[in-house]
TISE-301690 format. One record per residue: x, y, z of N, C-alpha, C, O in turn. Coordinates in steps of 0.1 Angstrom, whole numbers, padded with zeros to 4 digits, always signed. Layout:
<recs>
XYZXYZXYZXYZ;...
</recs>
This chain:
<recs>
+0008-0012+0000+0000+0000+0000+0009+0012+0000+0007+0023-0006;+0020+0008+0009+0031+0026+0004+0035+0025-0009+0040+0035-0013;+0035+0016-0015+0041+0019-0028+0034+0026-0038+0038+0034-0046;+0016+0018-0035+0008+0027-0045+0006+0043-0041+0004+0052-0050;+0005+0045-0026+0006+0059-0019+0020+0068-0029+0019+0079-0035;+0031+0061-0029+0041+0070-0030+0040+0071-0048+0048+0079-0052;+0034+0065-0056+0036+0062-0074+0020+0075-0074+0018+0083-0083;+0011+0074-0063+0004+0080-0064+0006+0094-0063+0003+0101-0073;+0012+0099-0051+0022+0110-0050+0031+0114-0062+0032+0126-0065;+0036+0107-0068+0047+0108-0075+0037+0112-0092+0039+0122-0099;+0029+0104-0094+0023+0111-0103+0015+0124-0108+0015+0131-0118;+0006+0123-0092+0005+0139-0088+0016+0149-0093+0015+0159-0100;+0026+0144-0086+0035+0155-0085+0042+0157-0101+0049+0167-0103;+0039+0147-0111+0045+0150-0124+0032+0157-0131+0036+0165-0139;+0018+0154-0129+0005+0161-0136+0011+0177-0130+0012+0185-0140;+0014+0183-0121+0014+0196-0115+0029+0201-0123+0030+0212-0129;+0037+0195-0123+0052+0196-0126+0041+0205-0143+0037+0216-0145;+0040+0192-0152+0036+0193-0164+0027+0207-0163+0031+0217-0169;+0013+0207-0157+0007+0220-0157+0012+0231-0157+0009+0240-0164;+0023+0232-0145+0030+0245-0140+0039+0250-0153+0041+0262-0156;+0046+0240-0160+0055+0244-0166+0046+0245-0182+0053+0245-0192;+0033+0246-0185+0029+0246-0197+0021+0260-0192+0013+0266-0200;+0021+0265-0183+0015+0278-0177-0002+0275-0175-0011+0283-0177;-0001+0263-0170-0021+0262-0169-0022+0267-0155-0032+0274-0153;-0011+0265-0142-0015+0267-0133-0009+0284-0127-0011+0289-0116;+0001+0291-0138+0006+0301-0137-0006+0312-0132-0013+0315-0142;-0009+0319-0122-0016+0331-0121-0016+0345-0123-0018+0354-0114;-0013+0347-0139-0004+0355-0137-0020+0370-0139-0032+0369-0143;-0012+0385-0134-0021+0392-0137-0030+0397-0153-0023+0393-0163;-0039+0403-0157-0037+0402-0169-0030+0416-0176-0024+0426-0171;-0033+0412-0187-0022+0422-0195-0030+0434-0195-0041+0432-0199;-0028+0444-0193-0033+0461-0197-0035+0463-0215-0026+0468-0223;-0045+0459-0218-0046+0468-0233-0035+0478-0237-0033+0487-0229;-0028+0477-0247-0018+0483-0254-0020+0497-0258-0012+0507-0258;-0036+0497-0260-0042+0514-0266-0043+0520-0253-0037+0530-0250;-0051+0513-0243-0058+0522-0232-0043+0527-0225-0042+0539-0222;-0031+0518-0221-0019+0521-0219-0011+0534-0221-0005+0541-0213;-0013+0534-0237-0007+0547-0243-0013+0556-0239-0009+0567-0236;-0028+0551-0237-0036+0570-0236-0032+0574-0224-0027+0585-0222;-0034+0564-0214-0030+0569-0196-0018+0578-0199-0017+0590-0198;-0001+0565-0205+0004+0572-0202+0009+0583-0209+0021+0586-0205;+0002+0589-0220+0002+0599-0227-0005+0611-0218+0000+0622-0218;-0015+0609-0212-0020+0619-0196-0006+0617-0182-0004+0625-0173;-0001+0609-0184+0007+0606-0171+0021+0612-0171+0027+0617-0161;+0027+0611-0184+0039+0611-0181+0045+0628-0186+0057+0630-0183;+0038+0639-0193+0039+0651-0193+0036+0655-0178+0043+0664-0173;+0028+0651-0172+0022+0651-0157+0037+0648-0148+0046+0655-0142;+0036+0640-0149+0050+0632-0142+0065+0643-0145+0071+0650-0137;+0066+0643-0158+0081+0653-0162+0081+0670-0162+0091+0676-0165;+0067+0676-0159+0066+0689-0152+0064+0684-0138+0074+0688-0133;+0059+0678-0129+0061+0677-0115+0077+0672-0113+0080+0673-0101;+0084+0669-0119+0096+0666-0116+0106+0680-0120+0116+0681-0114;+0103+0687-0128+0108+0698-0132+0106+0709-0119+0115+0715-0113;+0092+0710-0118+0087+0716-0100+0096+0712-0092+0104+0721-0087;+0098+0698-0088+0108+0697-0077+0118+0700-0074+0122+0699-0062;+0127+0706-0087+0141+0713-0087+0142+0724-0081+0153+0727-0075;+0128+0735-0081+0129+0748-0079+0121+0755-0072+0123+0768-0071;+0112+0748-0068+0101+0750-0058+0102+0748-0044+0109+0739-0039;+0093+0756-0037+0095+0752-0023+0076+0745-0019+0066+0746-0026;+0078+0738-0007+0063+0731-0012+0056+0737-0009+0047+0730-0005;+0051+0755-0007+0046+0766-0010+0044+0768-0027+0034+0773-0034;+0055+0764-0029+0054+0766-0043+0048+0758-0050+0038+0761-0056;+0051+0748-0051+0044+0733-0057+0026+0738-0053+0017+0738-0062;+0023+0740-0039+0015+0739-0036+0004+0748-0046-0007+0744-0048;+0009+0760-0051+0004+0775-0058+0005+0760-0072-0006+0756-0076;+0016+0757-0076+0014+0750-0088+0001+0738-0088-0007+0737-0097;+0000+0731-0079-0013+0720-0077-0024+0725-0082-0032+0719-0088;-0023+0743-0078-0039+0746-0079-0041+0751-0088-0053+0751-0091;-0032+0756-0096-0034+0764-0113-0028+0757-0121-0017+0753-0116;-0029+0752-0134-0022+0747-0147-0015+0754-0150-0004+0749-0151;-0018+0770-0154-0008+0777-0162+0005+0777-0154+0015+0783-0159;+0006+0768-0138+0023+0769-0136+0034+0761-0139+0045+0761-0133;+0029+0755-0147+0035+0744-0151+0034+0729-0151+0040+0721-0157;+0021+0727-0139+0018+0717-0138+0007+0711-0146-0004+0713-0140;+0004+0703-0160-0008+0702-0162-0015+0693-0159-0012+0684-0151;-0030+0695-0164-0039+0690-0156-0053+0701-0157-0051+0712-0162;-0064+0696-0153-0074+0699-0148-0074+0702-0135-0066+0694-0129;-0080+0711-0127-0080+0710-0114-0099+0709-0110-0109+0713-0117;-0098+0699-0095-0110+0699-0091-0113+0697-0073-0107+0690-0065;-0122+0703-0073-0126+0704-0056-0138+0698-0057-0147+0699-0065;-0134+0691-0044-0149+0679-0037-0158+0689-0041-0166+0684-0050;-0162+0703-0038-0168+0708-0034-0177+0718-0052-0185+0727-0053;-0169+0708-0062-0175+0710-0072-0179+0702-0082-0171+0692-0084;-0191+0702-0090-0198+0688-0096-0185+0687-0107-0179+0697-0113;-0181+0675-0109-0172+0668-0118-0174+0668-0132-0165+0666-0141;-0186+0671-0133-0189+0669-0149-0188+0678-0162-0190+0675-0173;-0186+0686-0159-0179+0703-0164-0167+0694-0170-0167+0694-0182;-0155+0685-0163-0148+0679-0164-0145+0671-0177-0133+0668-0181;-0156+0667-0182-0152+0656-0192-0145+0647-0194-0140+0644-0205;-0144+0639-0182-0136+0633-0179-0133+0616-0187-0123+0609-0188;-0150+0614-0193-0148+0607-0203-0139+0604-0214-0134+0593-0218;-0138+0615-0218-0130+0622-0229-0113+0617-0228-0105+0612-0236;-0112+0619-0212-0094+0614-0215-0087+0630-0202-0087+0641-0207;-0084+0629-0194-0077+0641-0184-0073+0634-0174-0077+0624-0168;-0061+0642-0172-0056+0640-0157-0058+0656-0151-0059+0667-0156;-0060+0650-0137-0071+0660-0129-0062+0661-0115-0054+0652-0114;-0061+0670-0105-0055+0678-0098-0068+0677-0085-0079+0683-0085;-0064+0670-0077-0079+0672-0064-0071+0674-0054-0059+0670-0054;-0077+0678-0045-0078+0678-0028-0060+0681-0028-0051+0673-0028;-0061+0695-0027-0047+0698-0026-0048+0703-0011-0056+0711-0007;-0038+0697-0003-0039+0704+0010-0024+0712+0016-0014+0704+0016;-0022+0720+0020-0007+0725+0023-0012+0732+0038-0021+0739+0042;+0002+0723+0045+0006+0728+0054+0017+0737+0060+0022+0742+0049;+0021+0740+0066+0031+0751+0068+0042+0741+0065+0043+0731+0072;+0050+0745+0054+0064+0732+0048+0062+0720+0041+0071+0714+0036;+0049+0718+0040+0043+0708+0031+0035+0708+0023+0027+0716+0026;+0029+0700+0009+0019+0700+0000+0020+0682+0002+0030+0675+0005;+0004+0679-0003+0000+0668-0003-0014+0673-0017-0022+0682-0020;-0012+0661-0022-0023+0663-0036-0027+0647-0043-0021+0637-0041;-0038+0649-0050-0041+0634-0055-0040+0638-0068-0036+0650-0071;-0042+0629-0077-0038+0627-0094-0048+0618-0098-0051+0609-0090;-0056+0620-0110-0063+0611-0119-0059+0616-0130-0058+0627-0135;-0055+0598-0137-0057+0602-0149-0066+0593-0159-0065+0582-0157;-0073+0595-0170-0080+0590-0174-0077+0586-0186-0070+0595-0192;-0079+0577-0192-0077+0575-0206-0085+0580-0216-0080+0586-0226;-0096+0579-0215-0105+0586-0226-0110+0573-0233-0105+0564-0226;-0116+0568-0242-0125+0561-0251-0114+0554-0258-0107+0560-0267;-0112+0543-0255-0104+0535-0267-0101+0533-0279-0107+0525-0286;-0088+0541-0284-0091+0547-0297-0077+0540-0307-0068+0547-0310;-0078+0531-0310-0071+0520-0314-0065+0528-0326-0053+0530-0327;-0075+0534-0335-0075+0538-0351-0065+0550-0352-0057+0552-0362;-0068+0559-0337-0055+0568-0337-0042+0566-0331-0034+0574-0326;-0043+0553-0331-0027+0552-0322-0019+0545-0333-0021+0534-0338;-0007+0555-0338-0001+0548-0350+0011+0535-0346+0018+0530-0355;+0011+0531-0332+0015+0519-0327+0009+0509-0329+0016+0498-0330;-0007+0509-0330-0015+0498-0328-0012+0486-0331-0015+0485-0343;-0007+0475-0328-0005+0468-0343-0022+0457-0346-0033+0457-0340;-0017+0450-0357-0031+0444-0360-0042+0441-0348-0053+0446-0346;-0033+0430-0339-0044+0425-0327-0051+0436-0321-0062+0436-0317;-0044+0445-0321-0051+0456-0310-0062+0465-0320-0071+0472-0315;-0060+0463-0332-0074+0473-0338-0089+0465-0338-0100+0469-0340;-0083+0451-0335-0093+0439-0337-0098+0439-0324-0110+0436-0322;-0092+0441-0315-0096+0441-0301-0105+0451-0298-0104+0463-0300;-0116+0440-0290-0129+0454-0281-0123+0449-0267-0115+0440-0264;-0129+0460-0260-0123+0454-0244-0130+0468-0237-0139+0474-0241;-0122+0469-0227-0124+0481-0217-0128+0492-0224-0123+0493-0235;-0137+0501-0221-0140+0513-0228-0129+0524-0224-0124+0530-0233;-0124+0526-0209-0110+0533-0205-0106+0528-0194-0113+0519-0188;-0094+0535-0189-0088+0528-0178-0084+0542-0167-0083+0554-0172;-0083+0540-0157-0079+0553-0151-0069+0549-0139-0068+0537-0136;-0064+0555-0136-0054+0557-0124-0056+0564-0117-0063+0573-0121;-0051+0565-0101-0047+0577-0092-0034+0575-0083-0031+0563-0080;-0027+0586-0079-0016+0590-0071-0017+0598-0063-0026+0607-0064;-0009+0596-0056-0010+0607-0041+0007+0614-0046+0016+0607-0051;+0006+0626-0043+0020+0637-0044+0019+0646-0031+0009+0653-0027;+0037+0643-0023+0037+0648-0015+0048+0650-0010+0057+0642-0008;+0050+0669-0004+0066+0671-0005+0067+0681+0006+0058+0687+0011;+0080+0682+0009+0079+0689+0024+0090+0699+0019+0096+0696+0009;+0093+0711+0025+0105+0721+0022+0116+0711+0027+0115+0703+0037;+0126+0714+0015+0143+0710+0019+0144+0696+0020+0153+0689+0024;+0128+0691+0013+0134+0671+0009+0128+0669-0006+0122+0678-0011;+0130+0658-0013+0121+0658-0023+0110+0651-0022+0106+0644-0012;+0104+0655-0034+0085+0654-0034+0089+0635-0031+0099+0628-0030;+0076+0633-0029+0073+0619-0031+0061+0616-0036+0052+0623-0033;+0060+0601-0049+0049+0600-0054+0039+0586-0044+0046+0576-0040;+0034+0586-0044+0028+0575-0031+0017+0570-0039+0008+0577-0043;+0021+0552-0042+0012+0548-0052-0006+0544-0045-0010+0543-0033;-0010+0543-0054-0023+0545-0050-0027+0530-0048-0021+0520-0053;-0037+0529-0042-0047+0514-0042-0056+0514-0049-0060+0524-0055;-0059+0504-0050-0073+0502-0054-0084+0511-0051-0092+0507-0043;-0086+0523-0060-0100+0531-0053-0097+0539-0046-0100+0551-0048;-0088+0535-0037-0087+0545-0024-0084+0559-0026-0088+0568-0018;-0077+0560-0036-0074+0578-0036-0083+0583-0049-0086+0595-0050;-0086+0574-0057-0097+0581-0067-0111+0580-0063-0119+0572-0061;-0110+0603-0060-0126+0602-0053-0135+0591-0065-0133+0588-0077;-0148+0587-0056-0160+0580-0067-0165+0591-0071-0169+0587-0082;-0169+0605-0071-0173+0612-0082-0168+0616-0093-0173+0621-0103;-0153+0612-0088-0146+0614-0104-0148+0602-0114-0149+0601-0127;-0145+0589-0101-0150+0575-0111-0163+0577-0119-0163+0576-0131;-0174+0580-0110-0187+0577-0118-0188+0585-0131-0196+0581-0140;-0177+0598-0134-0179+0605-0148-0171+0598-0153-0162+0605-0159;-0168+0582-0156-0160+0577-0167-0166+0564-0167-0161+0554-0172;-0178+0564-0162-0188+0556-0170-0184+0539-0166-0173+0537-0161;-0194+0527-0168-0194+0515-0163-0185+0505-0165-0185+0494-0159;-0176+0509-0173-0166+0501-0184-0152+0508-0182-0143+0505-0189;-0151+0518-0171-0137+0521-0170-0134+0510-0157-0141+0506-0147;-0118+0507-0163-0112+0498-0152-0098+0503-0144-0088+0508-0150;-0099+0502-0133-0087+0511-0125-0076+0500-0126-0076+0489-0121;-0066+0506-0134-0053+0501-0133-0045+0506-0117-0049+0516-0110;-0034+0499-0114-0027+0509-0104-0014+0514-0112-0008+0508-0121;-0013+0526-0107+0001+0534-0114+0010+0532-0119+0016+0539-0127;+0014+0519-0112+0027+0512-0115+0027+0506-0128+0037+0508-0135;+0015+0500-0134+0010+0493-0145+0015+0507-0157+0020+0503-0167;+0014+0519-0158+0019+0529-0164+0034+0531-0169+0039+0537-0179;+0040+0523-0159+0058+0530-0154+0061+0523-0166+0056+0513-0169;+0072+0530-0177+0079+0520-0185+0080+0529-0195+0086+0527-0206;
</recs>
């Protein structure tokens, strides 16, 4: 009886061997659409290389004055809880500027960005698979930015939900899917 126990084990253990290494039992995450990718990080990464330009020369007084206006170099949309989102168009495709708070030597701020409508036909990367592909309508992201006088900023990645208020979610409709930020970097 140990013998059939251990040929029993032992075959187990070659079905799992075989699965694992043909990737049936691999869990891997899935892949981010190629178009919705480009669009984010076509909103992300002008965002990202003027906030990093900010950091050289600002104090977080300064940054802070920049969070709240575009024309200082930071782009973006800007928005307060305290105003309806839909002015925003957020469908459309923006990275948005919320809940900026500054304390005496510090700014703290959140980031969305949105992709906008999946637009395969204008992305001259697309290659075949991806114009054939339906999928997500858009994808969005959020980050947290936050910097104190006399250190540098920090970008503080977001969760799941957690830093993208839901009234900004609900203006991007049933079919947007939250990537996290990281999914952008590259």
């Amino acid at each position: 009886m140990g013998a059939v126990s251990r040929r029993g084990r032992l075959a187990v253990a070659l079905v799992v061997a075989a699965l694992a290494l043909s990737g049936c039992l691999l869990l891997r995450p899935p892949e981010p659409d190629g178009v919705l990718w480009r669009q984010v990080a076509a909103q992300k990464d002008p965002f990202m290389r003027a906030l990093l330009e900010q950091s050289f020369v600002v104090t977080a007084e300064g940054l802070a004055a920049a969070a709240r206006s575009s024309p200082s170099g930071i782009p973006g949309l800007r928005w307060s809880s305290t105003e309806s989102p839909e002015a925003l168009e957020l469908a459309r495709g923006a990275t948005v500027v919320f809940d900026v708070v500054e304390t005496p030597g510090a700014v703290r701020f959140g980031v969305m960005f949105a992709s906008g409508p999946r637009n395969a036909e204008a992305d001259p990367l697309a290659d075949a698979e991806e114009l054939r592909r339906t999928g997500p309508g858009s994808y969005y992201s959020c980050l947290e930015v936050a910097a104190r006088d006399r250190e540098a900023f920090s970008v503080e990645r977001g969760l799941e939900g957690r830093e993208c208020p839901p009234e900004l979610v609900a203006e991007l409709g049933d079919d947007a899917q939250f990537w996290p930020i990281e999914t952008f970097s590259g």
